[in-house]
N, C-alpha and C positions, 0 to 999 in steps of 0.2 A: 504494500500500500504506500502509496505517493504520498509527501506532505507537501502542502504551498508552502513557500516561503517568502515572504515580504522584505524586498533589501531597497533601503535608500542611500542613494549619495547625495553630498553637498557640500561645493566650496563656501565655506561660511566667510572667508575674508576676515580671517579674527573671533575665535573662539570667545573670548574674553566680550569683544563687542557686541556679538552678538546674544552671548547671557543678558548685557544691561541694558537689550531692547526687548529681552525675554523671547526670542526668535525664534525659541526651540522646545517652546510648553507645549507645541502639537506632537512630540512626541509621546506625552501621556497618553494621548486622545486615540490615538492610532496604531494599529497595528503593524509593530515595526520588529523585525525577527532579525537584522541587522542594519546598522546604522554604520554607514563610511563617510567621515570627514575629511576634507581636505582644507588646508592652509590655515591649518589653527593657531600657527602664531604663538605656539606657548608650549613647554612644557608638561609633564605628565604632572605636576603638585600644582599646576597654574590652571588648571582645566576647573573652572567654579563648581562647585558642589550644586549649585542655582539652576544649572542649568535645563533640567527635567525632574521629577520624582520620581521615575524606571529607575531600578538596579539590573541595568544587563548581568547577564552571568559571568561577560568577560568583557576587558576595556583593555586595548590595545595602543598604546602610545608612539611614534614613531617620532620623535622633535626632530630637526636641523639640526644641525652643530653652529649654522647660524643662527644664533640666540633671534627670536621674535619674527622670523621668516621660514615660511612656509608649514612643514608638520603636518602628518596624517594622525586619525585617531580612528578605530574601528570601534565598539561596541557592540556583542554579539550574546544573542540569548541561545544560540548554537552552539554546542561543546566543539571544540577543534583540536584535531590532532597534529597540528602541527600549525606554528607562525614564523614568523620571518621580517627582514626586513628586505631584503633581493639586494645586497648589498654588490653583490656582481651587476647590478644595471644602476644601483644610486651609488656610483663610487664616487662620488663627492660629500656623498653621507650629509645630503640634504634633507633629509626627512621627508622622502617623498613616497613611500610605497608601505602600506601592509599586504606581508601575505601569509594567507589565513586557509587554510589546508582544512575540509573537516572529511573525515571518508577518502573519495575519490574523486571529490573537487577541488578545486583550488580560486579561493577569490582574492583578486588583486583591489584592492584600493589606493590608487595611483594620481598624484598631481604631477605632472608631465611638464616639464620647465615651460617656461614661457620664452618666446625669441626674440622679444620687441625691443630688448634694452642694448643692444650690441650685434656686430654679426658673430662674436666668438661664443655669445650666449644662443645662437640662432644653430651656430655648429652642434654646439652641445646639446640641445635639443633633439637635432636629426640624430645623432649618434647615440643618442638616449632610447631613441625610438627603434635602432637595429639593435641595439640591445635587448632591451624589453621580448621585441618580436621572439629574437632565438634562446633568451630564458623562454618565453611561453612555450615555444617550440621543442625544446626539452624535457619541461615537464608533461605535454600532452607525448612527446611518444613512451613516457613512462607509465602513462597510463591516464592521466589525471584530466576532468572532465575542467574547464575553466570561464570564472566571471570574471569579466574586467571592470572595473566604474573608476568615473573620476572626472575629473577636468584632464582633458587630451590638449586643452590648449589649440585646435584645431580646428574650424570649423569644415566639413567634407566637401559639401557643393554647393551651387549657388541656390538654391532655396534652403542652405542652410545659416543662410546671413541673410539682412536685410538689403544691404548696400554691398552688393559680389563686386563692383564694379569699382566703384570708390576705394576699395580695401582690396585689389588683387594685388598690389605692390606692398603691404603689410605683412606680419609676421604673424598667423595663427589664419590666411589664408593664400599664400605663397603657394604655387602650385607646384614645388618641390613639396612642400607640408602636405597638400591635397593628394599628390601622387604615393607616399610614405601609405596614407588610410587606403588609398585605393588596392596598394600591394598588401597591406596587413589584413583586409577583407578577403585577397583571393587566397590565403593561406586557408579560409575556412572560417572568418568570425562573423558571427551577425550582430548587427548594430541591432540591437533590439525595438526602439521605436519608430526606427522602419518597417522591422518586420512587421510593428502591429498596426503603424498608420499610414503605410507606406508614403505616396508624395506629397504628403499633406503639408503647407504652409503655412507661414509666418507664427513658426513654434520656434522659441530658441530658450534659452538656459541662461545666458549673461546678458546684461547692457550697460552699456558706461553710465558712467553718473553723471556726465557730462549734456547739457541740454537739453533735462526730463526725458532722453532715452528710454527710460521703461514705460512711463505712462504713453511715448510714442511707439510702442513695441518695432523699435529701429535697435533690433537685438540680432547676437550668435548663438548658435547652437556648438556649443562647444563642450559641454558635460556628456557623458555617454556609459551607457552599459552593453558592452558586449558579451556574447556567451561564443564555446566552441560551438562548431556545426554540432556534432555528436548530442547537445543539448539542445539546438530547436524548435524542436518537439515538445518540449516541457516548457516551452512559455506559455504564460499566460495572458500575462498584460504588461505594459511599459508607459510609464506617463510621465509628465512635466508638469512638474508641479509649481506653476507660473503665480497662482494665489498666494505663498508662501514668501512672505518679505523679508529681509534682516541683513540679508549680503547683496552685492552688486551679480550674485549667481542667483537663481532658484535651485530647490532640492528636483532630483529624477528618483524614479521608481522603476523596480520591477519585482514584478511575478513570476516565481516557478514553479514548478513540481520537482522534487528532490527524491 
């Protein structure tokens, strides 16, 4: 017998800021089997106690060694047999990745550098992403079934941004970036909110904070949950949870069967 499982991700842009807008009380409300954070900006003793009344069963911390930048945190009511930091693809030991093994799956909760600040930051980014690729590639011929979520920093194709056209000379859609998801798709991954809503528009995940962006939904779709092919079958649902305010991200969702 299958269980669902309910997993969300969300770049919060600051764990701490987002406690003192209370951003994150709908995780009482909601059925959440695990919760992947990206860019918390803090510490595993700085993570506020505030932040929800849930006690997951497990709370995974992953800081930077750059004190106050970037940092994953997972929180999982799923026992796991194994975590990780994939320190062979964050070898700058940026706190950017949990991996959290339960069974014969493996879910990655991953903030993917961003390229806009430099082109040596732009390098590091591609070279982060053939990395990643052939860790996953690894563990799926070992056997292991795999989620990915997070911020990929990326947006795919042009109804995956609001302005494809404005921002083809930018960094998160550069069509060396765009061609990177196009190769890591035919390795086998589905993007999951395609699979369930296929060419549906003007859905995205980010917006600058920059001239009421959000309330113009002149947004990226840049957050993403992928599964191996081998899993396809066991979706259920995948949503953007655009209602959800606190970071300059929204939270995404998916559904499985385990």
């Amino acid at each position: 017998m299958m269980n669902e499982l309910h997993l969300v991700s969300w770049n919060v842009n600051g764990i701490r800021a987002v406690d003192k807008k209370q951003a994150l009380k709908w995780v009482d409300e909601t059925q959440v089997d695990i919760l992947a954070l990206q860019e918390i900006k803090a510490e595993a003793n700085q993570i506020p106690d505030t932040i929800f009344d849930k006690n997951f069963k497990e709370v995974h911390v992953n800081p930077s060694s750059n004190k106050g930048q970037s940092g994953v945190a997972l929180f999982s009511d799923v026992a796991s047999t194994r975590v990780g930091k994939s320190e062979a693809v964050d070898i700058l030991n940026e706190g950017r990745i949990n991996e959290f093994q339960f069974g014969d799956i493996t879910l990655f909760n991953v903030y993917f550098p961003n390229g806009q600040r430099n082109e040596e930051r732009l390098v590091y980014k591609m070279e982060f992403y053939e990395r990643f690729l052939k860790y996953c590639e690894a563990l799926r011929s070992e056997g292991q079934s795999l989620i990915i979520c997070g911020d990929v920093n990326t947006a795919h194709t042009e109804i995956d941004i609001a302005r494809p056209k404005a921002n083809e000379n930018t960094s998160g859609f550069l069509k060396m970036e765009r061609d990177w998801l196009d190769k890591f798709l035919s390795y086998g991954y589905i993007d999951t909110f395609r699979h369930v809503h296929g060419n549906e528009t003007d859905r995205y995940s980010w917006w600058s904070y920059r001239a009421g962006a959000r309330a113009r939904n002149v947004g990226w779709r840049i957050d993403y949950f992928y599964v191996s092919e081998d899993l396809k079958d066991h979706i259920v649902d995948a949503k953007i949870c655009d209602e959800i305010i606190g970071s300059d991200h929204c939270p995404i969702s998916l559904t499985i069967k385990v």
